[in-house]
N, C-alpha and C positions, 0 to 999 in steps of 0.2 A: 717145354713139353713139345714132342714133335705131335706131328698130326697123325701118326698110329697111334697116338696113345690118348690121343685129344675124344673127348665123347661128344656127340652132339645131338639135341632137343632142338626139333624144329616143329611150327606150326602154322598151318593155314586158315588164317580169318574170312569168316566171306557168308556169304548167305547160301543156302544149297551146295557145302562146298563137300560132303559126305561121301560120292560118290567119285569123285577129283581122282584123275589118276596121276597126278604132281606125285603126293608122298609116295609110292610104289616106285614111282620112275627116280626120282631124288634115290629112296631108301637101297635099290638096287646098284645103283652106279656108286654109295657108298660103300655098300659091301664088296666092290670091282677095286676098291682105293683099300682096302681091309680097315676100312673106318666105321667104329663106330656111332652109329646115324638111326635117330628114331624120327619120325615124321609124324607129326599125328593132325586131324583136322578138328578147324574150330569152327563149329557151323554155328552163324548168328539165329539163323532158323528151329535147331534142334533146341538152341538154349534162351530161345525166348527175349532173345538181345536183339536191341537196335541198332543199325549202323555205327548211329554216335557214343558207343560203347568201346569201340576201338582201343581206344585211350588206354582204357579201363585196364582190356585186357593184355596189351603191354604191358602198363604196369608190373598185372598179376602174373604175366609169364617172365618179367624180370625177375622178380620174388621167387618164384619155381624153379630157376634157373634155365630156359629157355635162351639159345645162344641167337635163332635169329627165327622169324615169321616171312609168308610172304601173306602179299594180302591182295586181295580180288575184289569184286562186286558185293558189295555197293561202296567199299571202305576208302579207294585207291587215293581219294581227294581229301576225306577227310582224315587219314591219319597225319597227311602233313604238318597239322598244327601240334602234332605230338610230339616232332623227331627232333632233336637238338642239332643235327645237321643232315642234309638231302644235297646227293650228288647235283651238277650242273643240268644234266638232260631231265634229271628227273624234278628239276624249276620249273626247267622251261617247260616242260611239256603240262606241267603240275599233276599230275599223277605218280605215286609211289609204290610198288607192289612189289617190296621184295625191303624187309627191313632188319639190320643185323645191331646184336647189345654186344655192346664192346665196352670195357669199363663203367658199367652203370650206364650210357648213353645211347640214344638211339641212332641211328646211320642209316638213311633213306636212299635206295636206288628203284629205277626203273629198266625193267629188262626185258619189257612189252617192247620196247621198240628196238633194243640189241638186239632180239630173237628174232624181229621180223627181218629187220637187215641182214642180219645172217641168213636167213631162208631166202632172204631175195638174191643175194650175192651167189649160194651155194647152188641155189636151185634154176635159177634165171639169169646167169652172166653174163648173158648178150641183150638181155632186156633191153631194148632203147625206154630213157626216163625221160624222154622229151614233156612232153602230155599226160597225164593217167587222170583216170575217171575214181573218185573212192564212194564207195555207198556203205555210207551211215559215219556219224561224228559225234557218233558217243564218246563212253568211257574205252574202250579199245581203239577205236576209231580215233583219237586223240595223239596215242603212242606211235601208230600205222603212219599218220599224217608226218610227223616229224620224222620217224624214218624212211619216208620214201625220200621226204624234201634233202634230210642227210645225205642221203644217197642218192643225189644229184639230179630228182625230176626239177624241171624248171619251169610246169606251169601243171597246179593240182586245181581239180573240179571237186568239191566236198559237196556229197549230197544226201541229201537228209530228208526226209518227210518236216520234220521241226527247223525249218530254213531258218528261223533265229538263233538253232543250233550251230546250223554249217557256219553259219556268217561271224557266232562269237569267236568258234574254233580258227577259222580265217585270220580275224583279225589280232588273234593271241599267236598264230603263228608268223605274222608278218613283221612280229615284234624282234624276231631271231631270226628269220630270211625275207630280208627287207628286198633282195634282189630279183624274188620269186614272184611268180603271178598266181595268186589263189583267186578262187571263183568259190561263190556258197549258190547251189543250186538244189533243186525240187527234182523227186521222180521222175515228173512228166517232159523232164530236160533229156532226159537220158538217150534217146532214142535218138534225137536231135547232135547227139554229144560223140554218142561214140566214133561218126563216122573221121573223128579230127584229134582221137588221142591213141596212143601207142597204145596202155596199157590199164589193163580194170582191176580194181582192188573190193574184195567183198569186207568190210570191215561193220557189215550188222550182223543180227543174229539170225535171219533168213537162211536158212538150209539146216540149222540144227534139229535134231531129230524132236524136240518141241517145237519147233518152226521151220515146219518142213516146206520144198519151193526151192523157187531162184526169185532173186534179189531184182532182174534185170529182164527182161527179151533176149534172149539169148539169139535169133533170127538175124540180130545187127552184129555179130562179134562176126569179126575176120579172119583167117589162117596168120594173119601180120600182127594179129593182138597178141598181145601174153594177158594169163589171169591168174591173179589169186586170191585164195579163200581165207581169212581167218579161219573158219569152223573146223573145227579136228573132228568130233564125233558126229556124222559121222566121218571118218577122213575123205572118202570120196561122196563128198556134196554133188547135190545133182548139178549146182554152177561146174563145179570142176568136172563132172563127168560129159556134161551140154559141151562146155567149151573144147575138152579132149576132142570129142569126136567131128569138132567141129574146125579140128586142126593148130588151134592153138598152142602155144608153150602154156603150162602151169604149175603153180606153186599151191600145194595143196596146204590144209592150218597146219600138221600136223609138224611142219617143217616149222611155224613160228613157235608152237608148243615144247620143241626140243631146244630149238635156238633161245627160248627166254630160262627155260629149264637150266640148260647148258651153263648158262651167264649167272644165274640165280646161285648154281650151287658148288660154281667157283667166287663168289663174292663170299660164301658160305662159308665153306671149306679155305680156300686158297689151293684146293686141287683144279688139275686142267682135265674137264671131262671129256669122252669118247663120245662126240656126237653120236656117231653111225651106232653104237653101240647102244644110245639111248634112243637112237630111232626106232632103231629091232625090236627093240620094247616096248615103246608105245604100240607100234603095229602087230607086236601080240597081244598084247593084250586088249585094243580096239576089235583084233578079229577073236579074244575069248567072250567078248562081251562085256567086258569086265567096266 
């Protein structure tokens, strides 16, 4: 069966995942392939389910016929123990968000951190990866750290308000760049920090439009720094808007939100998506509100 002729049932597991503009941005760039492509979302919240239902509901969308899911907060760690096999980055990093049924089987990737490399590659090419500063080492924070390291920084500061956080993340990543210098540090580091790293990564949830702000003192950033934002909504964070005017390079979310997109829905498909094409789209529909 080619892939025009091929249908596809996709879904997003997650908590608050209703308002996600993944399925639009996927559902379009389908219809650009003349593939048939439904997206639909599975909110753990709207349906009274708990993370550890995951499981569950793989099962029930292999039964449905459901070709692949991607999966977000809170689920990214615990579907692991579902999948009958999970690519290399997405071990190591152990987070999975992005899972396709392939003969009755599950097949785990991570594309949180293919997305960001792509954004950092596309958007910031002369980036020196000497040094970078990252704040926050969550569950995003986790995929950001391995693609920066990927991508050739040689010494990462992870900083966390939960320093037992930064320091696990640390020391799970030194297990796969043994060569690398990571540091786990606290907020009140930061001020102290930046004047000695090339490059700042926002990888919390500070400047989302429920957690509005900067992550950081903006006072300390330089014209020599580059920065960039996980946050896509809204695209321009008030970090990315401090740092613009403050002459920096920047790589805004919205670049990691197409770059994981992008990767997501050629694992999907086996098509080769238009980035720019799904950039356009994100940025209209950011600016309809949508």
């Amino acid at each position: 069966m080619s892939t025009t002729e091929q249908s596809y049932l996709v879904g997003l597991i997650g908590d608050g995942v209703m308002p996600s503009l993944t399925p639009p941005l996927h559902e379009r760039e389908a219809d650009a392939h003349n593939l048939r492509y439904l997206y639909r979302p599975i909110d753990l919240t709207e349906l009274g389910l708990p993370a550890d239902q995951v499981g569950s509901l793989l099962s029930a969308g292999a039964q449905l016929g459901f070709n692949a899911f991607n999966i977000t907060h809170p689920c990214k760690q615990l579907v692991i123990q579902h999948l009958d096999e999970i690519s290399e980055n997405a071990r190591n990093i152990g987070a999975v968000n992005t899972v396709v049924i392939k003969d009755g089987k599950f097949h785990g990737y991570n594309t949180d951190a293919s997305g960001f490399g792509w954004g950092l590659a596309n958007t910031l090419p002369t980036a020196k990866l000497g040094t970078v500063l990252q704040l926050g080492a969550g569950g995003a924070g986790a995929a950001v750290a391995y693609a920066l390291l990927e991508a050739g920084v040689q010494e990462l500061y992870l900083v966390d308000p939960e320093v037992t956080r930064a320091e696990e993340r640390a020391d799970a990543l030194r297990q796969h760049f043994a060569d690398r210098t990571l540091h786990a540090s606290t907020p009140s580091q930061v001020s102290s920090l930046l004047p000695v790293v090339d490059g700042v990564v926002n990888a919390s949830p500070i400047g989302m439009h429920h957690h509005p702000g900067l992550p950081l003192d903006v006072s300390g950033l330089e014209t020599r720094h580059w920065v960039a934002d996980c946050v896509y909504r809204p695209v321009d964070t008030e970090l990315i808007k401090a740092a613009r005017a403050r002459g920096c390079q920047v790589m805004d979310g919205g670049q990691m939100a197409v770059g994981q997109a992008v990767d997501a829905f050629g694992i999907i498909t086996g098509e080769a998506s238009d980035a720019e094409r799904m950039r356009l789209h994100l940025l209209e529909m950011l600016e309809a509100g949508l």
